[in-house]
C-alpha positions in Angstrom: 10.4 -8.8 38.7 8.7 -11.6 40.7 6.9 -13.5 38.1 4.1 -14.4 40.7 1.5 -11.3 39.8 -1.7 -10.6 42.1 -4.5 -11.3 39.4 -6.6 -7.9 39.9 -9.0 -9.0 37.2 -11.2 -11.9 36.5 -10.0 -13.5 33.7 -10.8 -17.5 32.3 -8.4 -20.0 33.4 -5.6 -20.1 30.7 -5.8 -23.7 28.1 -3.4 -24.8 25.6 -3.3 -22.6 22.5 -5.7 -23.9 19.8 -4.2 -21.4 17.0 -0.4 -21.3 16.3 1.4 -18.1 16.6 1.8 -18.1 12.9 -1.6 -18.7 12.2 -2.5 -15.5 14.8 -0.2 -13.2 12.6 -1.3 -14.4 9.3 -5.4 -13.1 10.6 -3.8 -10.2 12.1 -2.2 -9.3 8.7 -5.1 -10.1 6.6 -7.6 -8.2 8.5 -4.6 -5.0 8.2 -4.8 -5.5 4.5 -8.1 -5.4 4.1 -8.7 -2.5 6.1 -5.8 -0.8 4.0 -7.3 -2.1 0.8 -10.5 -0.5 1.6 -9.2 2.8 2.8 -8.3 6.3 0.5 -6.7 5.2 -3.1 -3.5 6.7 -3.1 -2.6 9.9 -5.1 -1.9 9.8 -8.8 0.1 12.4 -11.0 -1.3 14.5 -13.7 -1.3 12.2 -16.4 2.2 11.6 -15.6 3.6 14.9 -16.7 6.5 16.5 -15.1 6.0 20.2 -16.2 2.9 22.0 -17.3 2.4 25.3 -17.8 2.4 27.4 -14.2 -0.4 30.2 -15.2 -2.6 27.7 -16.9 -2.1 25.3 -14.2 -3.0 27.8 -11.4 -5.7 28.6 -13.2 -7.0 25.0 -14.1 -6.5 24.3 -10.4 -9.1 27.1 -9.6 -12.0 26.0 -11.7 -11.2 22.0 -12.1 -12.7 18.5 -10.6 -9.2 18.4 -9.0 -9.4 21.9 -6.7 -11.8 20.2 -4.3 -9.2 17.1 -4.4 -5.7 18.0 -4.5 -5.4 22.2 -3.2 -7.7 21.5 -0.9 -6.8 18.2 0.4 -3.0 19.3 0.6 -3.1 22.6 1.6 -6.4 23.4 3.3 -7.6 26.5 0.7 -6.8 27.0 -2.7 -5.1 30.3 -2.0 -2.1 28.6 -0.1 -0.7 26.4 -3.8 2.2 27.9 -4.2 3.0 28.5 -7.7 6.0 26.2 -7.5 3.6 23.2 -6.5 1.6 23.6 -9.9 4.2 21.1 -11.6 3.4 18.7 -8.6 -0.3 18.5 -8.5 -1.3 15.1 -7.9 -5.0 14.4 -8.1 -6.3 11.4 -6.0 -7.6 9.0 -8.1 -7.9 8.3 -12.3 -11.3 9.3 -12.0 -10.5 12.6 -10.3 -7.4 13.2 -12.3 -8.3 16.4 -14.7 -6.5 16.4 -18.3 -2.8 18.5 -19.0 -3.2 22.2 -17.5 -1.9 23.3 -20.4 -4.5 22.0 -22.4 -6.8 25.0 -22.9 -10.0 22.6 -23.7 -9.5 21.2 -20.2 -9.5 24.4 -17.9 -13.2 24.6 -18.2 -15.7 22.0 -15.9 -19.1 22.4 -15.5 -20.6 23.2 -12.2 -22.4 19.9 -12.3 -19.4 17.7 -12.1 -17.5 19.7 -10.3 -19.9 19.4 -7.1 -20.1 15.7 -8.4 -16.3 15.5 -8.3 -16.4 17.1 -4.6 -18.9 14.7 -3.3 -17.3 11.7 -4.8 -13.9 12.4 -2.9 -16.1 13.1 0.4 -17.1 10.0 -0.1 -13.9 8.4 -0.8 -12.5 10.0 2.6 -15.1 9.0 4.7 -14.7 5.3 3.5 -10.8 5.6 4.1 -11.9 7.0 8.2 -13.8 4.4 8.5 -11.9 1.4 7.6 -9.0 3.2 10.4 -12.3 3.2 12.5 -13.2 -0.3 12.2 -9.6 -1.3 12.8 -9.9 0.5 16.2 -13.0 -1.4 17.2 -11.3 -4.2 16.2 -8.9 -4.3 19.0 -11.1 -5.4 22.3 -12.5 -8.1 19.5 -9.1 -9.0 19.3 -8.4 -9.5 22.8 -12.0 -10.9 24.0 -11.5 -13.5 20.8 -7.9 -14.1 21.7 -8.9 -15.3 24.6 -11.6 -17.8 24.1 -9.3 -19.0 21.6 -6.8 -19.2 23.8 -3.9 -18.0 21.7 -1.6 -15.9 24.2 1.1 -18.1 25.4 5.1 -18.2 25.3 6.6 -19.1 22.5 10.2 -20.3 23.2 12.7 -18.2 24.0 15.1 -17.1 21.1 17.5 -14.5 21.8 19.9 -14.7 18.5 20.0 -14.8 14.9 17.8 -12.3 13.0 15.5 -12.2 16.3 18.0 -10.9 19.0 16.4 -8.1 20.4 19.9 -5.4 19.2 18.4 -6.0 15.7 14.5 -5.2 16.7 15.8 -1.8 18.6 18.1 -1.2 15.2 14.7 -1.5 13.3 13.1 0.7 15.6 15.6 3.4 15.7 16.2 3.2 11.2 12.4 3.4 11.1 12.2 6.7 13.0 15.4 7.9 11.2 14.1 7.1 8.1 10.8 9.0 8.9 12.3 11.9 9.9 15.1 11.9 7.3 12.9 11.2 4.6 10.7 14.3 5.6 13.3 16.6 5.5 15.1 15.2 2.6 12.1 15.3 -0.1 10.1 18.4 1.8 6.4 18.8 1.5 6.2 19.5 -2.3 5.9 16.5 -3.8 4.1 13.0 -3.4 6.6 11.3 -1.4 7.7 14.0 1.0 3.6 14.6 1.7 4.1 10.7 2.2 6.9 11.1 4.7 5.6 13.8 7.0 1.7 11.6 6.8 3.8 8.9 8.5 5.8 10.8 10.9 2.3 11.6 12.2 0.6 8.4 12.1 4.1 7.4 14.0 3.8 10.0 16.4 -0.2 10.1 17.6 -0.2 6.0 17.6 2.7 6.1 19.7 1.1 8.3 22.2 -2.3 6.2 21.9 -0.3 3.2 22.4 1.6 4.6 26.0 -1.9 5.5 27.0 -3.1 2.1 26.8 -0.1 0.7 28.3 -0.5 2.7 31.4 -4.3 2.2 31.3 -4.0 -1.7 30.9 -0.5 -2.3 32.5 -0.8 -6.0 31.9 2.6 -8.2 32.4 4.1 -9.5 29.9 5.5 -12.9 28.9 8.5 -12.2 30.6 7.2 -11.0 34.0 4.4 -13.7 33.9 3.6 -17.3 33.0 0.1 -15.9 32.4 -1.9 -14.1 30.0 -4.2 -12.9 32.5 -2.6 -10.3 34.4 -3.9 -7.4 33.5 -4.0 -3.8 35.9 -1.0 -5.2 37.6 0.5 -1.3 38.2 3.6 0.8 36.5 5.4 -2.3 36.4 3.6 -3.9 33.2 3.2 -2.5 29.9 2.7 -5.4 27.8 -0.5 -4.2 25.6 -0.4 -3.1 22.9 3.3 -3.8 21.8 4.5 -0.2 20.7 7.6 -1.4 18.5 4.5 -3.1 16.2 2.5 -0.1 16.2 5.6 1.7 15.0 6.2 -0.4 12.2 2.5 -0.4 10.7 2.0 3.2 11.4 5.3 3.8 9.2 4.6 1.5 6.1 0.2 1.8 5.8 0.8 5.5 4.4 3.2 4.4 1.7 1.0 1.8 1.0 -2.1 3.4 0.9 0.1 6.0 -1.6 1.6 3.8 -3.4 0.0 0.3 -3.6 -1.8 1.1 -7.0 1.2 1.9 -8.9 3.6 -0.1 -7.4 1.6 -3.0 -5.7 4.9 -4.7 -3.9 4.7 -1.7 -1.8 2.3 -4.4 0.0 5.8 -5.9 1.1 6.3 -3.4 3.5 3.9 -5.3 5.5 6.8 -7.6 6.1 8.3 -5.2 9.0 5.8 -5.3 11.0 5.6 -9.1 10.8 8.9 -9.7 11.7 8.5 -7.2 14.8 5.6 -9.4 16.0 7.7 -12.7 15.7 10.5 -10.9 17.2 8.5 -9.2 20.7 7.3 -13.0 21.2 9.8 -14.9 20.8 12.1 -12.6 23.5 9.1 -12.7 25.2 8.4 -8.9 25.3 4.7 -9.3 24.4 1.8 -11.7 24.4 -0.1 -12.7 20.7 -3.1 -9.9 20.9 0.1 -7.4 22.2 1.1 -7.7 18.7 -1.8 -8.4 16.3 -3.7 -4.7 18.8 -0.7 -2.8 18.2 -1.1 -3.7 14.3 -4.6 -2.7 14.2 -3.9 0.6 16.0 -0.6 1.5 14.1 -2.5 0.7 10.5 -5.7 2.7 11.9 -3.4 6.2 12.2 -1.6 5.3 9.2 -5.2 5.5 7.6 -6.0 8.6 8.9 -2.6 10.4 8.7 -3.0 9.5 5.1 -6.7 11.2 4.8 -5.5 14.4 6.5 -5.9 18.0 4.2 -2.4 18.6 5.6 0.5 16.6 7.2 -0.1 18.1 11.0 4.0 18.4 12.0 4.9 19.8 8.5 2.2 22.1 9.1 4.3 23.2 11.8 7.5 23.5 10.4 9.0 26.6 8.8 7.7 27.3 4.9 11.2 26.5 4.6 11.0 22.8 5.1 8.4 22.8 2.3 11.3 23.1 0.0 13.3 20.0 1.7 17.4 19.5 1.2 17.0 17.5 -1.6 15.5 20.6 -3.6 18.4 22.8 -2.1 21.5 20.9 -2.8 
């Protein structure tokens, strides 16, 4: 590929940097956090027990706070709990989480808090859509900032060690193993196969919004230019946003957004798609606001996979996939 692009679009006359790649990621990361921070808390158990009475539980699970919150959240209407899923009810947060269904005292709520209880976890989902929203917006901030700052530029070129580009694809291809593995392993019943099958669609929709933009955008990448600025250059150029980063963020935000309150390292999964980033420059697959846009977008469908009444692709699956192998063998 002739690295001498026709410039198609007007774009300022590229400076030295004035923020150090390392610097770029560290914003990038932080505004991902506190997006994530801000969205859905993540689903708790009922008061941590493992079995509860199925009748009582059914029946708690028609007249609770937590109907509204967990039956309806999961599985779209009440009517579709299967009785099996009783002894998995997860409510979404301690403030939603009603008392042991076998507890007689606790079946009862009034009507008062219960359409207190429902508006509460409106509210709680609408502040988790918009945080993915605001990360969305966030992306032609990203690029318009990026470049009066001037931070898109090579790094140097390093091909080996833990950044050869074998070990990004082997991250790439785990990740979606893992996904889909993970999905049909654990099933749909419980808290972390729900978790699965919310990232195998935040994977799968930011991937395709990710293309989209590449094809719309078709700017060259470090490797095909010396430039930043060559954007609407043709099929040829796919540089924004960097898809491999989008992968990774869209995988680890549901998890995190699950999981961070009662396991906070969970926040370490942030570390893949920091090392992607590093790794896209420095073999000079993508350009600084590449990376940092395809972290914004990925942690944006991560958000709203997560906030979803129902994982879509499970939703497509067989009944029999509810169950998962792990149940089974």
């Amino acid at each position: 590929m002739n690295s001498a692009l026709p410039v198609t679009a007007s774009f300022p006359t590229h400076k030295k940097p004035k923020m150090t790649p390392l610097k770029t990621l560290v914003c990038g990361a932080l505004l991902c956090l506190m997006a994530a921070s801000h969205a859905q808390p993540g689903l708790k158990p009922l008061n941590g027990n493992s079995t509860v009475n199925t009748d009582a539980c059914l029946l708690s699970l028609q007249h609770s706070d937590c109907n509204s919150v967990f039956a309806i959240r999961q599985y779209g209407k009440p009517d579709m709990l299967h009785p099996s899923d009783c002894q998995l009810a997860f409510c979404k947060a301690p403030r939603f989480a009603f008392a042991d269904a076998a507890d007689s005292g606790q079946q009862q709520a009034s009507a008062t808090s219960e359409q207190q209880t429902q508006e509460d976890a409106g509210n709680a989902s609408w502040t988790g859509d918009r945080s993915g929203y605001y990360l969305l917006g966030a992306i032609p901030l990203i690029v318009g900032v990026g470049s009066l700052l001037n931070v898109d530029h090579r790094l140097t070129y390093d091909d080996s060690g833990i950044w050869k580009r074998s070990n990004q694809l082997d991250l790439e291809y785990g990740v979606v193993l893992t996904e889909i593995g993970g999905g049909l392993w654990f099933g749909g019943q419980n808290r972390i196969g729900r978790t699965f099958w919310q990232s195998i669609d935040a994977s799968a929709f930011s991937s395709l919004a990710a293309q989209a933009l590449k094809y719309t955008f078709s700017r060259a990448r470090p490797s095909q230019s010396s430039s930043p600025n060559h954007w609407f250059q043709g099929s040829c150029c796919q540089s924004f946003p960097s898809g491999e980063v989008t992968l990774q963020a869209s995988f680890v935000t549901p998890f995190i957004l699950e999981y961070h309150q009662d396991h906070p390292w969970v926040w370490g999964l942030e570390a893949l798609p920091l090392y992607d980033a590093l790794g896209r420059m420095k073999t000079h697959g993508h350009w600084q606001t590449d990376v940092l846009s395809g972290w914004a977008l990925g942690t944006a469908f991560g958000i709203f996979a997560h906030n979803w009444k129902m994982p879509f692709f499970l939703s497509l699956m067989p009944h029999g996939v509810m169950v998962g192998w792990h149940t089974r063998f």
